[in-house]
C-alpha positions as CSV (number, residue, x, y, z in Angstrom):
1,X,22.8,-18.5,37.9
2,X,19.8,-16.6,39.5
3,X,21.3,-13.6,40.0
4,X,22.1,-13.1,36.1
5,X,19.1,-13.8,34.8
6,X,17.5,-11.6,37.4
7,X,20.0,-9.0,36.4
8,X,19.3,-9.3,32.4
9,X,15.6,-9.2,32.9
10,X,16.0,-5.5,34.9
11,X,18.4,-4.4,32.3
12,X,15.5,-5.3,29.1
13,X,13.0,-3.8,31.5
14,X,14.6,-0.5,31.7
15,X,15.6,-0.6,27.9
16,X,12.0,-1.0,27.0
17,X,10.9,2.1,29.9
18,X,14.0,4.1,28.4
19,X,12.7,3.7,24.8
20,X,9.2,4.2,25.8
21,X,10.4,7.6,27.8
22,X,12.1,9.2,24.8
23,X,10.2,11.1,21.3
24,X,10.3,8.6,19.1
25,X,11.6,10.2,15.2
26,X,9.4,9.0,12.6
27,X,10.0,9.0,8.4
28,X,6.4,9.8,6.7
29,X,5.7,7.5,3.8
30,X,4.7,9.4,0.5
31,X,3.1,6.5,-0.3
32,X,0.9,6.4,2.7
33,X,0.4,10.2,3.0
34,X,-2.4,11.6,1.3
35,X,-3.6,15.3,2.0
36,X,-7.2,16.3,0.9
37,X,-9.1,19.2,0.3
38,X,-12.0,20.6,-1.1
39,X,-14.1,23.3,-2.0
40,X,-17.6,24.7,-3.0
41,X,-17.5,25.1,-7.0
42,X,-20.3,28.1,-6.8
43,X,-22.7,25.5,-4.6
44,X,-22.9,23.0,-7.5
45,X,-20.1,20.6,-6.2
46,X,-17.4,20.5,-4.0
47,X,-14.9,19.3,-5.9
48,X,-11.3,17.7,-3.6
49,X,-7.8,17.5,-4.7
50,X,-4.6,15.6,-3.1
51,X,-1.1,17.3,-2.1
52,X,1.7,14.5,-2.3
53,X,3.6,14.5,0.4
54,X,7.5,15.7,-0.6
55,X,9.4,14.9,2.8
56,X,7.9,14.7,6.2
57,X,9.2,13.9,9.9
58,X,6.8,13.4,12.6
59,X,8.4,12.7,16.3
60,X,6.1,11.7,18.6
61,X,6.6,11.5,22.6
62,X,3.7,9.1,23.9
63,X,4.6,9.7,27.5
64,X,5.3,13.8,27.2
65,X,3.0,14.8,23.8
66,X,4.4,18.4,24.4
67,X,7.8,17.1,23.1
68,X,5.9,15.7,20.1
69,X,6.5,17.6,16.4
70,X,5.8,17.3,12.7
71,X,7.4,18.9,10.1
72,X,6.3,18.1,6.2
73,X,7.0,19.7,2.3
74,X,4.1,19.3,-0.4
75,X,5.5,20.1,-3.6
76,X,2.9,21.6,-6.0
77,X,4.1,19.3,-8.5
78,X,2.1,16.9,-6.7
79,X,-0.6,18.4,-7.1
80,X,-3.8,15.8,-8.2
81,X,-7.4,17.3,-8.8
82,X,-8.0,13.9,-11.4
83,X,-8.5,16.6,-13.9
84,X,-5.3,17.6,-15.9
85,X,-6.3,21.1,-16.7
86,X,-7.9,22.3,-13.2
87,X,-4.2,21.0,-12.0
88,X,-3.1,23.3,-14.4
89,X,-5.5,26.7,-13.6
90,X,-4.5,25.8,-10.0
91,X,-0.6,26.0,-10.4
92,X,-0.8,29.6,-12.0
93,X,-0.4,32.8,-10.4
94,X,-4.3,33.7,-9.6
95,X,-4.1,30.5,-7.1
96,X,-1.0,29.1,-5.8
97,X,1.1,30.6,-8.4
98,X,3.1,27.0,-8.3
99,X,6.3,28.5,-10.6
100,X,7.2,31.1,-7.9
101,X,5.7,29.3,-4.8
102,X,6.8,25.8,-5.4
103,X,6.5,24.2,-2.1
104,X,3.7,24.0,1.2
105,X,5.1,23.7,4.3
106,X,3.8,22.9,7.9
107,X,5.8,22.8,10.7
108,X,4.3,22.2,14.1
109,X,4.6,24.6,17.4
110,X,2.8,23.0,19.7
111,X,1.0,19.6,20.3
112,X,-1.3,19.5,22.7
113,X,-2.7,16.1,24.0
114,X,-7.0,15.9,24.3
115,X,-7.7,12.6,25.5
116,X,-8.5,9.2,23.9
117,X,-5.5,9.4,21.7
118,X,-6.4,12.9,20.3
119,X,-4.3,15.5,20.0
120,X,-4.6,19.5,18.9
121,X,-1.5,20.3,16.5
122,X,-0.7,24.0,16.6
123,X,1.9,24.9,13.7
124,X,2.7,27.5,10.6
125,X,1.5,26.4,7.5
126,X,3.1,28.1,4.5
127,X,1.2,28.3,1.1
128,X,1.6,30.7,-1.5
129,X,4.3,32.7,0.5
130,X,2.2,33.5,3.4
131,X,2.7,32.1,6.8
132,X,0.0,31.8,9.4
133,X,-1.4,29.6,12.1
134,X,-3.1,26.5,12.0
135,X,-4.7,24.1,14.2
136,X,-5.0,20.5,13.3
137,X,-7.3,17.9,15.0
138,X,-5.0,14.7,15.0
139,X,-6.6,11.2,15.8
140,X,-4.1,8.8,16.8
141,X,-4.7,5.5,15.2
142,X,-1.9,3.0,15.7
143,X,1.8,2.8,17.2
144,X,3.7,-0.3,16.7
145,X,6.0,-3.0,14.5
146,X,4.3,-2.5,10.8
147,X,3.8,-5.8,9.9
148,X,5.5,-5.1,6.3
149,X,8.0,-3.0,7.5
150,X,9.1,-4.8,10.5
151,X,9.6,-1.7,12.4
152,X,8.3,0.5,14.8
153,X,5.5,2.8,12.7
154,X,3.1,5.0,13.8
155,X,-0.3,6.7,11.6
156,X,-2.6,9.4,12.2
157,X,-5.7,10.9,10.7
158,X,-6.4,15.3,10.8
159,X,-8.1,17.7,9.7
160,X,-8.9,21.1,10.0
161,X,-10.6,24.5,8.3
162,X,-8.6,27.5,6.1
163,X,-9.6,30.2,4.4
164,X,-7.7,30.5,1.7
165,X,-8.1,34.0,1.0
166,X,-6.0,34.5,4.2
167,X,-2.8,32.5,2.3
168,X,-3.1,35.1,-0.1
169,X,-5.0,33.0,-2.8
170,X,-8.5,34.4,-3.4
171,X,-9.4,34.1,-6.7
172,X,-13.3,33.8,-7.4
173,X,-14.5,34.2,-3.6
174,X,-17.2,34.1,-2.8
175,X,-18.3,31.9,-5.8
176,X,-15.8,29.7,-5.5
177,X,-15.5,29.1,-1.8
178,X,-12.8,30.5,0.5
179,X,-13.4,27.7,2.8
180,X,-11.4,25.1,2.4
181,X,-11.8,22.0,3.9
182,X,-8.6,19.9,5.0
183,X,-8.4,15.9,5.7
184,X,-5.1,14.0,6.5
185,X,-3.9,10.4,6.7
186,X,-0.2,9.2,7.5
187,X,1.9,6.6,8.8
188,X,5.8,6.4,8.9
189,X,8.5,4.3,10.0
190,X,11.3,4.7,12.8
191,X,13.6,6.7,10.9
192,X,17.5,5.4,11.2
């Protein structure tokens, strides 16, 4: 009777090291997604607006971070300043020109981890038909079973800098600044 117990106990240990060794593939929640930015309005305010999240997959290897990716859509339709007709003036062509560039993308390259559950998140971002590098500063802030969910979920904070004159969307620089600030919370669920 020893020997099976002994012998189920080693084969749920080496299940859990087994799950714990591979990238785990993770569904973003729209609802728990919110992407920030904001601006300088001509040094009166700095206004912020949100991008909705569209689709996003995040697959994060705790053990090897290198094999760690993200990969999200923001439709411009999402697009939420709390002021109907700035969402407006910013879906036409002299800013992201929403009817002909419909979608932002970001898809990872590299992750890179910096200690303390910090990571550096190299990847193409896509806005406006331009693609170009960016570097995200991604705070880990929880892995486990989502209390809600009751699954295995994970959530992260980032941010980082542009300049959106770079993505080819430079209207009203310098007066309207071309540095735009970037702030980012998620959390997802295993995805089956």
């Amino acid at each position: 009777m020893r020997f099976p117990r002994l012998a189920l106990a080693l084969a749920l240990g080496s299940a859990a090291l087994a799950a714990h060794a591979d990238p785990v593939s993770y569904k973003l929640d729209p609802n728990h997604t919110m992407v920030i930015f904001s601006w300088s309005h001509f040094g009166f305010s700095h206004p912020v607006a949100e991008l909705g999240l569209g689709e996003g997959t995040l697959v994060f290897d705790e053990k090897d971070p290198a094999k760690s990716s993200v990969e999200v859509t923001l439709p411009l339709e999402r697009l939420d300043t709390h002021v109907a007709k700035l969402d407006e003036h910013l879906k036409k062509p002299d800013f992201f020109d929403a009817e002909k560039y419909p979608v932002i993308t970001f898809k990872s390259t590299r992750v890179e981890a910096k200690g303390s559950g910090r990571y550096k998140v190299t990847g193409d971002l896509t806005v406006h038909g331009v693609t170009r590098p960016v570097v995200l500063d991604a705070k880990l802030n929880k892995v486990g079973e989502h209390p809600m969910l009751k699954a295995q979920a994970i959530g992260f904070d980032a941010t980082t800098t542009l300049k959106r004159s770079e993505f080819g969307v430079g209207a009203y620089v310098p007066n309207v600044s071309d540095e735009i600030k970037v702030q980012i919370t998620t959390e997802g669920a295993v995805a089956h």
